[in-house]
N, C-alpha and C positions, 0 to 999 in steps of 0.2 A: 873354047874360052880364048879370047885375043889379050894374049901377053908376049912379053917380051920375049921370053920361054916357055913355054905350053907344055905341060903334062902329056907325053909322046906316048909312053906305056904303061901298063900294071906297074912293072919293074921301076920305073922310072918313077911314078908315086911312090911306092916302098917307100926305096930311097931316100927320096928329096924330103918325103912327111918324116921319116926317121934322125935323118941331117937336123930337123926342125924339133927332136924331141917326140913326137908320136911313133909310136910303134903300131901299124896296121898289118894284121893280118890278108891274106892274099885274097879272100872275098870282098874285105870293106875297102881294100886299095882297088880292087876291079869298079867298083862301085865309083869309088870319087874318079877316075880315069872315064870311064862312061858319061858321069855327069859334066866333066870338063870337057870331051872333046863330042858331047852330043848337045850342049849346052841345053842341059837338063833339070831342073831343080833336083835332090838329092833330101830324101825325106828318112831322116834317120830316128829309130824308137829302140829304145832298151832302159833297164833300171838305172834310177838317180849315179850320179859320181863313175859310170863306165868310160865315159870319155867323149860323149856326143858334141860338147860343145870347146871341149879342147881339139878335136879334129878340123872344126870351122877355123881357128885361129893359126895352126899350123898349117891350114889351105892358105892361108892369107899369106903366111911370111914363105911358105913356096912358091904366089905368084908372086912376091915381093907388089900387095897390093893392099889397099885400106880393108876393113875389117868393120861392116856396119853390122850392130847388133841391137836385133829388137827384141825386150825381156817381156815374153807377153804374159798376161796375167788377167785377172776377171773384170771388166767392161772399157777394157781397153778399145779404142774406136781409130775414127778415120783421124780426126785431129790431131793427137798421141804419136800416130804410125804411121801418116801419109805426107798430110799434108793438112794446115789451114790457111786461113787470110790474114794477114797482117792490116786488124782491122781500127789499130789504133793508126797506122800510116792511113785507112782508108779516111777515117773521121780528120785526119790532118787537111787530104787533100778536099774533101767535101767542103769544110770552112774557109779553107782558099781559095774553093773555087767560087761560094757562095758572096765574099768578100770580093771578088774581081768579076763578078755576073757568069761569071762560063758555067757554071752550076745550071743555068737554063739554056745552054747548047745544046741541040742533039747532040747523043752519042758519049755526054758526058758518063753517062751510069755505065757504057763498060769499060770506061778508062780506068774504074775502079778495081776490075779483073782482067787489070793485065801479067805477065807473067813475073813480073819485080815485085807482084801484092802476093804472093805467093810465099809463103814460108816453109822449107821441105824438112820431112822430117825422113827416117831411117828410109822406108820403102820407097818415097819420090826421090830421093840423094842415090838412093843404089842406080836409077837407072838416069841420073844425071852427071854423074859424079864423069871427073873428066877419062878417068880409067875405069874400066869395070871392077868394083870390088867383090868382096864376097860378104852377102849380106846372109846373116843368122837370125833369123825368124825361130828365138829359142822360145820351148816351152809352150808350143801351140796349144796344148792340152788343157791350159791353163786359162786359154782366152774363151770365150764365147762362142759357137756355135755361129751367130752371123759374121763373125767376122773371117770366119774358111770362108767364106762364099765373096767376102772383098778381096779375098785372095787370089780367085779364080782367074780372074782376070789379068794379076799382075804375072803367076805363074804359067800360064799357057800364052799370052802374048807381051809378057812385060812391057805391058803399057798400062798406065791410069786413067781413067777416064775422069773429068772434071768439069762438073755440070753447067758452072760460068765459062769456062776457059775452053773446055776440049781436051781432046786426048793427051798423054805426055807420053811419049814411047821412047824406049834405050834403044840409040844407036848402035850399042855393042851388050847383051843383057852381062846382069852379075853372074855369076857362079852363088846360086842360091842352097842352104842348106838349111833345113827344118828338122826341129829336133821336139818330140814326146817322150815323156814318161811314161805315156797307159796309163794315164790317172783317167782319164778316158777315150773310148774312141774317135776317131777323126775320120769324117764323113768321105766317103769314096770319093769322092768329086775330086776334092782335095787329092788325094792319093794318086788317080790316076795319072793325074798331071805332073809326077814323080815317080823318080827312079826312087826303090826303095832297098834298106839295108838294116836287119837289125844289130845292132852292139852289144855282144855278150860280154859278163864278166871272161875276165882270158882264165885259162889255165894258168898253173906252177908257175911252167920255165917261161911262159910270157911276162908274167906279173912280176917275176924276178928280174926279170930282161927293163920291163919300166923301173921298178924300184931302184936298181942300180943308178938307171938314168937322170933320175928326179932326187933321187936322196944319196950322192956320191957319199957322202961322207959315212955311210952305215955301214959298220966290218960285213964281211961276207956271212959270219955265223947271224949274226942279226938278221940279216937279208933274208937268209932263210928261212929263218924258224918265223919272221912275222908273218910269210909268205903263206907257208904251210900253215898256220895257227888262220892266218884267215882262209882259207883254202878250207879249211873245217871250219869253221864258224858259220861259212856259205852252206854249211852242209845241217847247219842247227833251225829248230824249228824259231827263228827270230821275227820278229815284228818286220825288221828292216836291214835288209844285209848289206856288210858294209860294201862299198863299191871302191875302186881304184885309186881313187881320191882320198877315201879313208886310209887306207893300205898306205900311201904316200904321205897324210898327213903322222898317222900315227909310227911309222918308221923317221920320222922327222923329230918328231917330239921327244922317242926315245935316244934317237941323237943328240940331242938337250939336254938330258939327263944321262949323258955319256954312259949308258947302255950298252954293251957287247953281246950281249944275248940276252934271253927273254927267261925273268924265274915269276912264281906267282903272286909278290907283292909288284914286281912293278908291273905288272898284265892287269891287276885290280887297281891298282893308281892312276893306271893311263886309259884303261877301260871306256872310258868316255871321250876319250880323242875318235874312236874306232866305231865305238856303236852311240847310237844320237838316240833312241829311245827307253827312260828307266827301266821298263819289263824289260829290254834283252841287257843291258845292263846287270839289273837283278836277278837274273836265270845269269848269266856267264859268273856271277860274282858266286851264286850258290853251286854250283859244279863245283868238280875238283879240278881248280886250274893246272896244280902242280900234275896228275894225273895226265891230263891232256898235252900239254908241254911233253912228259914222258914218254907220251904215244907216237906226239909225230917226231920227235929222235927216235924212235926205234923202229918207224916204217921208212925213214928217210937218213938210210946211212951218209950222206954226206954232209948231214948235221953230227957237227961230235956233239958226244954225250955228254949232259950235262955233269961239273964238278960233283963230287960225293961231299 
């Protein structure tokens, strides 16, 4: 990746993503380190809210560079995500030209696709853009089936091909990262032409390690027990477990409601910050929260026990 300062190491990813707010473990920091210095697309999958598309953003402000992101979703196309014609300018110039006779020139019809009739969207701008950015192709899982295969091309020689105009190829490519959820699979083709990496929920002392970072303001006893309370919830038979996001939203909320620790009216008030589905909702609401609370103080002595 040609930057100012270039990701040198593992260590030196750590780092500099951490300096930015991410905390990456020592496999997904080898990962973005290989992507940046093999200039490699970097195709990352794990469940909703782990942090897939927060790591693309803190790539961005470690190379101190733009941040294109493409939200894909169902019949998302070439127009949307590449590139079209700017074809109200075309009809401009058509009537001017037919008004001054150069309309029946040769040669007038490809003045029409020249490169200023061109309008670039997220994929044509990453590999024009006057720096290399880091362009996030989020939620591939989400798009259609042909359009991995428009992909093929931009990922293995970041170049566009354009069937008026010809090719458009980066002189420097982006630092590309793609992100799934496994809502479904994504065709090998696609794959191969990346470096891959999946995102697990972290453990304990990781997820404590971000909550501190994201929600200063949460006493340390807070910190814990949300930590540990989702740390179990991950472990319940739930529709949808919460992911990282949730864990930082709902340690937030309870900052709001100036919370010091967790009892079981306010775990069933906030309840919905945390889990996004009424079934696990309604199963967490019908447990015994105080129960649960009880549990993990007493497998995790550096939670004090709750008041009597």
């Amino acid at each position: 990746m040609a930057a100012d300062d270039p990701i040198i190491s593992v260590d030196d990813a750590t780092t500099r993503l951490a300096a930015h707010g991410y905390l990456a473990g020592r496999e997904l920091a080898t990962a973005v380190f290989l992507a940046a210095r093999l200039r490699r697309p970097l195709f990352l999958e794990g469940e909703a809210g782990v942090g897939k598309t927060e790591l693309a953003k803190a790539l961005a402000l470690v190379l101190d560079t733009e941040l294109l992101r493409l939200q894909c979703y169902e019949g998302l196309d070439i127009a949307q995500s590449a590139y079209e014609w700017n074809v109200a300018r075309q009809m401009l110039e058509i009537r001017l030209a037919e008004a001054t006779g150069r309309a029946a020139e040769p040669g007038f019809a490809a003045t029409l696709y020249r490169r200023e009739m061109l309008i670039d969207r997220p994929l044509l701008r990453s590999l024009t853009a006057p720096r290399p950015p880091v362009l996030l192709i989020d939620e591939i899982d989400r798009a259609d089936e042909p359009f991995e295969a428009f992909l093929l091309e931009i990922l293995s020689d970041y170049q566009i091909s354009i069937p008026e105009f010809g090719p458009i190829r980066a002189l420097e490519p982006p630092l590309v990262i793609l992100t799934s959820n496994r809502t479904r699979e994504i065709h090998d083709a696609l794959k191969r032409r990346c470096l891959y990496a999946w995102v697990d929920y972290p453990d304990a002392e990781r997820e404590l390690e971000i909550v501190r970072l994201k929600a200063p303001g949460a006493a340390e006893r807070l910190a814990r027990e949300v930590v540990e309370f989702v740390q179990r919830a991950r472990r319940m038979d739930l529709f949808k477990l919460p992911g990282v996001a949730e864990t930082i939203d709902w340690t937030n909320a309870l900052i709001a409601l100036d919370a010091m620790a967790l009892d079981p009216d306010t775990v069933s008030d906030t309840i919905g910050v945390l889990l996004k589905y009424q079934e696990d909702v309604e199963r967490m609401r019908a447990g015994d929260i105080g129960a649960m609370l009880d549990e993990l103080r007493a497998l995790s002595p550096d939670i004090p026990a709750a008041s009597p």
